[in-house]
C-alpha positions in Angstrom: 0.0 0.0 0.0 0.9 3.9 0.1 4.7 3.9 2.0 4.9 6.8 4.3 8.6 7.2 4.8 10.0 10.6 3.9 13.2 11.2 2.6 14.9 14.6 3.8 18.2 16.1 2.4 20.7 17.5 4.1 21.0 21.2 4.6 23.6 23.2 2.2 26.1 23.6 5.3 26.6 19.7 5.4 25.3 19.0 9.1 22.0 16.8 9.2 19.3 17.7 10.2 18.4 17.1 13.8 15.8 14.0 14.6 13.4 16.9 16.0 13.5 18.3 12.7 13.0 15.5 10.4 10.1 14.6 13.1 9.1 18.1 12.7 8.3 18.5 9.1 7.1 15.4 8.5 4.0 15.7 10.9 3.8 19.8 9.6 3.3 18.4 5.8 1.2 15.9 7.4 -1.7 18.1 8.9 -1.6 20.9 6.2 -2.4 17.6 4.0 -4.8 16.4 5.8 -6.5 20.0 6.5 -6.7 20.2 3.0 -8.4 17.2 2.4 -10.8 18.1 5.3 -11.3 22.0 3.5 -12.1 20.4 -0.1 -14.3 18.1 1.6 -16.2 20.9 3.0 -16.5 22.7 0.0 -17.6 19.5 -1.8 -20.9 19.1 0.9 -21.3 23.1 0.6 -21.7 23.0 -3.1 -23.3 19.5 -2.7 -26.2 21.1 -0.8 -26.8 23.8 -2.8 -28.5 21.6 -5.4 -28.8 18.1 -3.8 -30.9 16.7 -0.7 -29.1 16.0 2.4 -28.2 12.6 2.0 -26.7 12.8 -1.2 -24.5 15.7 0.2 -23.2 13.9 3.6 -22.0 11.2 0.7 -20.2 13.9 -1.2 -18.6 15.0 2.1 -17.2 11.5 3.0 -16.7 10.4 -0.7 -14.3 13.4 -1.4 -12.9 12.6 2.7 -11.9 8.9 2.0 -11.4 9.5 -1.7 -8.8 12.3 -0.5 -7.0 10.7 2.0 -6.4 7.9 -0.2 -4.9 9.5 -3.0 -2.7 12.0 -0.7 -2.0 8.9 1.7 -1.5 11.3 4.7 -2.7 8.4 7.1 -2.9 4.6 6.5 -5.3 3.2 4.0 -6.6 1.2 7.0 -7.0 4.2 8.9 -9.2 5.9 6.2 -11.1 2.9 5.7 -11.7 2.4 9.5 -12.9 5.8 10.3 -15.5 5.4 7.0 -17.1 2.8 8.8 -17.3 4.7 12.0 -18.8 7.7 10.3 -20.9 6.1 8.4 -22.5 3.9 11.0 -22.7 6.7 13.8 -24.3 9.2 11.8 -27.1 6.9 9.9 -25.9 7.5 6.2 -26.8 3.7 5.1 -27.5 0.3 6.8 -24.7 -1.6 8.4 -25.1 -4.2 5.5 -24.5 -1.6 3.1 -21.6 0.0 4.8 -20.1 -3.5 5.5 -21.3 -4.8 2.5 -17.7 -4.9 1.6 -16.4 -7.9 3.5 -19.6 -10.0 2.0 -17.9 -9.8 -1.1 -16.3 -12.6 -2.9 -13.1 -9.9 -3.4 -12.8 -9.9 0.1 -11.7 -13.5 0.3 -9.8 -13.7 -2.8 -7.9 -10.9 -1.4 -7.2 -12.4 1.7 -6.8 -15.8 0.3 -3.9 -14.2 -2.3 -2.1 -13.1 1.4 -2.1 -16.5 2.4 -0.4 -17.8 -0.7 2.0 -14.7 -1.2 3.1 -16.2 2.8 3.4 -19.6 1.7 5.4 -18.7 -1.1 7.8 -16.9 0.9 7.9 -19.5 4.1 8.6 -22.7 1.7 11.1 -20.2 0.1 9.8 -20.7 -3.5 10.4 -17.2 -4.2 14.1 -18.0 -3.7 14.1 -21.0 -6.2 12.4 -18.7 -9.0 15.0 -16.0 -8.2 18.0 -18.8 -8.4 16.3 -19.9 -11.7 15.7 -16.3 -13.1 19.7 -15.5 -12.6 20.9 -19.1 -14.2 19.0 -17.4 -17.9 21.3 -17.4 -20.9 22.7 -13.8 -20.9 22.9 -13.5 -25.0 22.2 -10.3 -25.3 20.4 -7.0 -23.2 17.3 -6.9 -25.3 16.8 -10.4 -24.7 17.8 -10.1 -20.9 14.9 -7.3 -20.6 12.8 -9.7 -22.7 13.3 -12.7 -20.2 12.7 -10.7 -17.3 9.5 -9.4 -18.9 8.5 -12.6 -19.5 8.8 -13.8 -16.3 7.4 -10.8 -14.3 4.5 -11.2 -16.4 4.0 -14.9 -16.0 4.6 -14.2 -12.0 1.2 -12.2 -12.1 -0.5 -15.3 -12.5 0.7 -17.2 -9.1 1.0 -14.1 -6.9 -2.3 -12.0 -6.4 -0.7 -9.5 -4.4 1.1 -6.5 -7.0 3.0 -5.2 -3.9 3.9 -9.2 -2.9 5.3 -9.4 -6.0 7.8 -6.4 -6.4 8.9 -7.6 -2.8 10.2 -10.7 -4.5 10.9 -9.9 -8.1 13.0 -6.7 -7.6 15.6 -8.0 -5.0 16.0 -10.9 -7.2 16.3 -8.9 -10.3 19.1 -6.3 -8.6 21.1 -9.0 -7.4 20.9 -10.6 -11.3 22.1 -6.8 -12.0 25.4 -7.0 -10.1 26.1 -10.8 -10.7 26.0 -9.9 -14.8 27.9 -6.5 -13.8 25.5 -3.4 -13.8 26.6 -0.8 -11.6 24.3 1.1 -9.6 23.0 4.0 -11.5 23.2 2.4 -14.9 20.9 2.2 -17.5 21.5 -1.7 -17.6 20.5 -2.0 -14.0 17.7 0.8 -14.0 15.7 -1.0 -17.4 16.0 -3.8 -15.7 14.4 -3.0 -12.8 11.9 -1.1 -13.9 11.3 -3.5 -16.9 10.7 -6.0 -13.6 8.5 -3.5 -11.3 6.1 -2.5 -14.9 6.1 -5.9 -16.4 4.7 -7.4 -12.9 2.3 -4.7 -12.5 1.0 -2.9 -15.1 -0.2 -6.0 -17.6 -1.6 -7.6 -14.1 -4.5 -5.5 -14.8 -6.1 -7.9 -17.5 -6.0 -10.8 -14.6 -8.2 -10.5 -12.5 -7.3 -11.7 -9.4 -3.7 -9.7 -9.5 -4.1 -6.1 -8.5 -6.5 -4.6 -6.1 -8.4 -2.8 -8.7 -9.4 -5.5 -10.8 -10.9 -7.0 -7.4 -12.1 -4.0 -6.2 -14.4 -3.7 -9.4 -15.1 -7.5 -9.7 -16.3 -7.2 -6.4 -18.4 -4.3 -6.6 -19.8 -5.1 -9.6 -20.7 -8.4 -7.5 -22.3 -6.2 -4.5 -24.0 -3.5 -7.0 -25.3 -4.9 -9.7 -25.4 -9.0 -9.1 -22.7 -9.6 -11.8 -20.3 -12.2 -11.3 -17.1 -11.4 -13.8 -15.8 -14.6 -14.9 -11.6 -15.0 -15.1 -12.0 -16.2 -17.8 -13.7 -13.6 -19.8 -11.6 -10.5 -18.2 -8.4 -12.3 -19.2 -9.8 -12.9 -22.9 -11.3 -9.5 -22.9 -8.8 -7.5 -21.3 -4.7 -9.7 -22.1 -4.2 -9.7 -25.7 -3.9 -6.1 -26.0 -3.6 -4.5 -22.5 -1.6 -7.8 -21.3 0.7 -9.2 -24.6 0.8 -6.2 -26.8 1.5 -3.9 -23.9 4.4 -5.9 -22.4 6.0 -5.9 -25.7 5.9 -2.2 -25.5 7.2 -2.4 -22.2 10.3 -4.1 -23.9 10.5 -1.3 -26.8 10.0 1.6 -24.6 13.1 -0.1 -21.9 15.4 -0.4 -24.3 15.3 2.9 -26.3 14.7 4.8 -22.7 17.6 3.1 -21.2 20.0 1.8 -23.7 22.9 -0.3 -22.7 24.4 -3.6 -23.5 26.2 -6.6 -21.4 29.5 -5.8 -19.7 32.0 -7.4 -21.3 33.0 -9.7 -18.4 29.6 -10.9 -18.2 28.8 -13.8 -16.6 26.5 -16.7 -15.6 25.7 -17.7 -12.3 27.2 -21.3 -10.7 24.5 -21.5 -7.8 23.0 -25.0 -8.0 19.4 -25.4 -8.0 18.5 -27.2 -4.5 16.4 -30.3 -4.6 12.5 -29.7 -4.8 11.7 -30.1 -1.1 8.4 -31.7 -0.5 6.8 -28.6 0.7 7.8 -26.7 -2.1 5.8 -29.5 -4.3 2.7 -29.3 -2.5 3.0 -25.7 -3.0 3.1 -26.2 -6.3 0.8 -28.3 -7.1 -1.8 -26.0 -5.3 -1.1 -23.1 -7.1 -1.0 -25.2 -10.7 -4.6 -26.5 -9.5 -5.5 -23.0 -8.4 -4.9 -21.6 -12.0 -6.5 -24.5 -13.4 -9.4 -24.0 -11.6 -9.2 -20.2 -12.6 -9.0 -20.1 -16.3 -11.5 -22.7 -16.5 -14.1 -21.2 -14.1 -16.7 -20.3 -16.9 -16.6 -24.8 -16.9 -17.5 -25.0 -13.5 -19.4 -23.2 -10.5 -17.1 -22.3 -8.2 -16.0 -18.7 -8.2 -12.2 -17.4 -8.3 -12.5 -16.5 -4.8 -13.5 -19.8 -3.5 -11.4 -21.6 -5.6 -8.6 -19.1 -3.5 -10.0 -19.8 0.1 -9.4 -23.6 -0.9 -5.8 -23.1 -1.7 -5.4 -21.0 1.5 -7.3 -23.8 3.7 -4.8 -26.3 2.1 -1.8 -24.2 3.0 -3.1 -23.6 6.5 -3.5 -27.3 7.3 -0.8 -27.7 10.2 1.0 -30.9 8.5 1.0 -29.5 5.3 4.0 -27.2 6.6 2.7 -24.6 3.9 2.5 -21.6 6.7 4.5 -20.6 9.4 2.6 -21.2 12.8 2.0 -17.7 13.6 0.9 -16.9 9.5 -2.9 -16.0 10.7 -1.4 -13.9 12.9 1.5 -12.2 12.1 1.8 -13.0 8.3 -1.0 -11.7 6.7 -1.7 -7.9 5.9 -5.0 -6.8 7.3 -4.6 -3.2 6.5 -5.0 -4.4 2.7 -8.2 -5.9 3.5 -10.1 -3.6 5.7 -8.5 -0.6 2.4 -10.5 -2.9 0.1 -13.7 -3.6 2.2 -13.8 0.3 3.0 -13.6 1.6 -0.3 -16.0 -1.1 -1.7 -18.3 0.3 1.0 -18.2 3.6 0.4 -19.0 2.6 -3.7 -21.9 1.1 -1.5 -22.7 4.3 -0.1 -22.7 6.6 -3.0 -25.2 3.8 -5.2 -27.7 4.1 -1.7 -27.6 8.0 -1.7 -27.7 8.5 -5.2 -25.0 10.4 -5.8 -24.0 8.4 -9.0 -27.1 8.8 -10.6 -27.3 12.9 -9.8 -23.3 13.3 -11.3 -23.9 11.2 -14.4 -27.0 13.4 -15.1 -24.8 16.7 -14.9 -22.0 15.2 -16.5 -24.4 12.9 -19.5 -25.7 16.4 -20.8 -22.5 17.9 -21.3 -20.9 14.8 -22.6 -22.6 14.4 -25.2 -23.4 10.1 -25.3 -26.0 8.9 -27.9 -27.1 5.6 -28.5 -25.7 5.0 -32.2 -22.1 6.3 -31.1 -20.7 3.5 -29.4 -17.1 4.3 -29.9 -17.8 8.0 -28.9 -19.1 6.8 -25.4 -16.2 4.4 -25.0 -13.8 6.8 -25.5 -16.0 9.6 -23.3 -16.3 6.6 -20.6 -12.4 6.0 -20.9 -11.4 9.4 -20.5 -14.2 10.1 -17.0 -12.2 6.9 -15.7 -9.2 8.3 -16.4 -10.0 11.7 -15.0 -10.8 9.9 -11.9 -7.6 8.1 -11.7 -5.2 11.3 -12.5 -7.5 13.0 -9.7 -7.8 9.9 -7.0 -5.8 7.0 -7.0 -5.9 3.8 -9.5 -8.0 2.0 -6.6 -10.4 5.4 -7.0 -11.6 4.2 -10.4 -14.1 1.5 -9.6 -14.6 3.3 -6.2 -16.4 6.0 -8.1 -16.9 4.7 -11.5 -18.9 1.2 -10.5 -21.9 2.9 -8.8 -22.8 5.2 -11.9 -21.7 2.1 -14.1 -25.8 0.8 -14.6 -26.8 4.8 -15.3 -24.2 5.4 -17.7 -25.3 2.3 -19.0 -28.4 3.7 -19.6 -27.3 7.1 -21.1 -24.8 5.2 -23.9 -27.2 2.1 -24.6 -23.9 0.1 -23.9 -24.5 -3.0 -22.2 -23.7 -2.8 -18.1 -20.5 -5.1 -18.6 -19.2 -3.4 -21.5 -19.3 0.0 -19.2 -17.6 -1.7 -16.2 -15.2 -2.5 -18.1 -13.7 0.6 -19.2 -12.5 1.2 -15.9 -9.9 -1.4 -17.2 -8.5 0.7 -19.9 -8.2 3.4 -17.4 -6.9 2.1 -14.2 -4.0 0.2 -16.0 -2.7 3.3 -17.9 -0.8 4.6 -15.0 0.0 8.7 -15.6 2.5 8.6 -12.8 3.9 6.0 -10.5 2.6 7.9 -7.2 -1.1 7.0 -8.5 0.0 3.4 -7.9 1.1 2.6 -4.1 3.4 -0.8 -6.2 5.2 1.6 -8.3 6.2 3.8 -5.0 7.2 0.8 -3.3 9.4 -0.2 -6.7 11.1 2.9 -6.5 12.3 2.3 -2.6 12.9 -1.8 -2.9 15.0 -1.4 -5.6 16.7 2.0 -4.9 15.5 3.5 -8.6 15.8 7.1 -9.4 12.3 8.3 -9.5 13.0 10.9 -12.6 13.6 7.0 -14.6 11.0 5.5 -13.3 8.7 9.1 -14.3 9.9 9.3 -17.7 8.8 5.3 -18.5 5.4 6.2 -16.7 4.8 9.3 -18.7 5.7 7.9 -21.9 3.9 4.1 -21.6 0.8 6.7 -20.6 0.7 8.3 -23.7 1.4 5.0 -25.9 -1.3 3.1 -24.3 -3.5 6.3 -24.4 -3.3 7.1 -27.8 -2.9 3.4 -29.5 -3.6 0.7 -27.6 -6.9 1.8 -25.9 -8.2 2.1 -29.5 -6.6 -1.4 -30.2 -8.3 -2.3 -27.3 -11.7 -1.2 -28.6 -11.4 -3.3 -32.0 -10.8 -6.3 -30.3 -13.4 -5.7 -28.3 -15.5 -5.1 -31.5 -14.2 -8.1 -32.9 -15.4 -10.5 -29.7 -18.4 -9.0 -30.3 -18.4 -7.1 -27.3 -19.7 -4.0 -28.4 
C-alpha cells in the first residue's frame, strides 16, 4: 500500500538535520495535507447542498474525505477505511449491511486468500528457487535479458495475487541478477532492468483479475451492485491480448530505447546450484497449478475465483502440510489491505444508496454528449471520466467512483452494463504517474531506482497506451463482439 517514509536532504552547510526536525516537518506536511483534504471536503458538501438533498450531500462530504485521503496517503489506508465505517455507521448515512457490504464480497476473500499464498510462497522459500532460476537465464544479449525478465514478471502475475507481494520478491531478485552480470548502480542496464521488472509485474496484471487490487475491487463491486459475477476467464480474454501481450511488448521497446545499454563485457552466468524440490515446495506447487486451473477454466464449473482461492489458502493452512509458518494468521497476513479494500468497496456502497452516482452522471451525461448510435464516442468519453478519476484519485479510485454510476451510464450510452464496467480497465492500467500506484512507490524504494527513470517510463507508456492501444483495445473488443 501507500509507504509513508519521507526522505529529507541535508541542509547546504553539510550537518544533518536534527531528529526533532525531520520529526518536525514530517508531521507539519502531514496536517496541512490532511486539512486540506478536510477543506475540499467541506467545500464539496457546501456545493453539494446547494443543489442536492441532504443525504446525497453527507455522501459527497465522506466520498471526497476517504477518496482524498487515499490518494494524498497522509494516514494509512486502513486508517481511512476504519474511520468510514465509523462515520458512516454513527451518523445513519446507510444500513450496516451496506456499509459493511464490503467484506460479504467474494473480493474480500480472494484478497485475503492471495495473502495466504503470497506467505506460503515466501515460508517454503519458492520465491528463492524462482530467483535462483531467473539468474541461471542465458545472458545472450540485453534486449533479450529485458525480454526474459518481462516474461517472467508477467508470467509471475499469475501465481501471486498481491502486486506489492510481487515487487517484494521480483526486484531483489532482479538487482542482485544486476550486479552478478555487472550493472553498476545507476546504470541504465541495472535501471531498465528494474523497472522493466516492477512494470512488467504490474501494469499487464491489470487484465488478470485476481492480480491487483483494482481488478478486485471492481469484480467485487460489480458483485455487490449490480449481481454480476465477472468470470476470469472472460476478463483475461477480454482484457490480455492487447492491454496484457501487446502492452508488455511495449514495455520491452520503450526499456530499451529509454535506457540503452548492453552486457559488460566480463559478463557472466551464475554457478549456484538449484536445490532439490523439497516436499513442501511441491505441494505448493501443485496447489497453485490446481489454483490456475481452476481459474482459467471457471466459466466450466461453478465455483468462483474466490472460492477456488480460500481452498488453496485452507490447504496451505493445514498444520502438517508445513505450507504456513505457525503464527501466518497472525503475524503474516496484511489486514490493513483488507479492511483498504472492504472500506472503499463500502463507500462505492454508499454513493449507489444516496444517489449520488445517478445525480453526477445526469450533470456530466448532458454535457458529454453520449448517444445511442455512437458506441465508440461513449467508450472513449467513458475511458477518458475513468481516467479523469484516476489522475485526480488514485488507480484504486476508479471502480470506487466509477462502479456505482456504471448501470446509469449504462443507460445514457445504450452500452450494455458489462461493457461500461469494463472501461474502468483501460483506465486504471494506464498509469500517468507512478505515485497513483502505491506498487510503483514501493518499486522505487525496494529497488533503490531514481524516481526521474522511473517518471519518464510512466509518462511515456501513458501516452502509448492512451493514444494506441486503448483504441486497439476497442477493435478487439469489437471483434469478440463485445460491443
Amino acid at each position: 500500500m501507500t509507504d509513508h517514509t519521507q526522505h529529507d536532504t541535508a541542509p547546504a552547510s553539510g550537518l544533518s538535520p536534527t531528529p526533532e526536525k525531520i520529526k518536525s516537518s514530517f508531521n507539519t506536511k502531514q496536517t496541512w495535507q490532511f486539512l486540506g483534504v478536510v477543506i475540499a471536503a467541506t467545500i464539496a458538501g457546501l456545493l453539494a447542498s446547494a443543489y442536492l438533498p441532504a443525504g446525497m450531500a453527507v455522501a459527497a462530504v465522506l466520498s471526497v474525505g476517504c477518496l482524498g485521503l487515499w490518494a494524498t496517503g497522509v494516514v494509512p489506508e486502513y486508517w481511512t477505511a476504519l474511520a468510514f465505517f465509523f462515520v458512516a455507521i454513527v451518523i445513519g448515512i446507510a444500513p450496516p449491511e451496506v456499509v459493511f457490504s464490503g467484506f460479504q464480497t467474494s473480493t474480500f476473500w480472494l484478497l485475503f486468500a492471495g495473502l495466504v499464498l503470497g506467505a506460503s510462497i515466501k515460508h517454503t522459500k519458492l520465491d528463492k528457487r524462482a530467483a535462483v532460476l531467473l539468474m541461471r537465464l542465458p545472458l545472450n544479449s540485453y534486449a533479450g535479458l529485458v525480454s526474459s525478465i518481462v516474461a517472467f514478471s508477467v508470467a509471475l502475475a499469475f501465481v501471486v495475487p498481491s502486486s506489492i507481494g510481487r515487487i517484494m520478491i521480483l526486484l531483489p531478485v532482479i538487482s542482485a541478477l544486476a550486479a552478478q552480470i555487472g550493472f553498476k548502480p545507476g546504470s541504465n542496464g541495472r535501471t531498465g532492468m528494474l523497472c522493466a521488472a516492477a512494470f512488467a509485474t504490474f501494469a499487464p496484471a491489470f487484465t488478470i483479475l485476481p492480480a491487483n487490487a483494482p481488478n478486485m475491487i471492481l469484480a467485487g463491486m460489480s458483485e455487490s451492485l449490480y449481481d454480476l459475477s465477472i468470470s476470469y476467464w472472460d476478463y483475461l480474454r477480454l482484457n490480455f491480448p492487447v492491454l496484457g501481450i501487446l502492452k508488455s511488448l511495449i514495455l520491452i521497446g520503450l526499456t530499451l530505447v529509454l535506457f540503452p545499454d548492453k552486457l559488460p563485457q566480463d559478463a557472466r552466468e551464475t554457478t549456484e546450484e538449484v536445490p532439490p524440490v523439497s516436499a513442501p515446495e511441491r505441494r505448493l506447487m501443485i496447489i497453485l497449478a490446481l489454483c490456475l486451473i481452476f481459474w482459467l477454466t471457471d466459466s466450466l464449473h461453478p465455483i468462483g475465483p474466490a472460492w477456488v482461492g480460500l481452498a488453496a489458502a485452507l490447504a496451505c493452512f493445514w498444520p502438517n502440510a508445513k505450507l504456513t509458518s505457525k503464527t501466518c494468521i497472525n503475524q503474516d497476513l496484511s489486514y490493513g489491505s483488507l479492511m483498504f479494500v472492504a472500506g472503499i468497496m463500502g463507500l462505492g456502497a454508499v454513493i449507489s444508496v444516496a444517489g449520488l452516482g445517478e445525480a453526477l452522471v445526469q450533470a456530466v451525461g448532458g454535457k458529454a454528449g453520449f448517444a445511442q448510435d455512437t458506441p465508440i464516442w461513449n467508450l472513449s468519453v467513458l475511458t477518458g471520466l475513468s481516467t479523469l478519476v484516476a489522475m485526480a484519485t488514485n488507480l484504486p479510485g476508479v471502480p470506487a467512483v466509477m462502479t456505482p454510476v456504471a448501470g446509469d451510464l449504462a443507460d445514457a450510452t445504450g452500452l450494455p452494463l458489462q461493457t461500461v464496467l469494463m472501461t474502468q480497465v483501460m483506465a486504471f492500467s494506464n498509469v500517468f504517474l507512478p505515485f497513483q500506484a502505491p506498487p510503483l512507490v514501493a518499486a522505487i524504494q525496494v529497488g533503490n531506482l531514481p524516481p526521474k527513470a522511473v517518471i519518464k517510463l510512466c509518462l511515456t507508456l501513458f501516452a502509448i497506451s492512451l493514444f494506441l492501444l486503448v483504441p486497439i483495445d476497442m477493435l478487439w473488443w469489437y471483434l469478440l463482439g463485445f460491443l
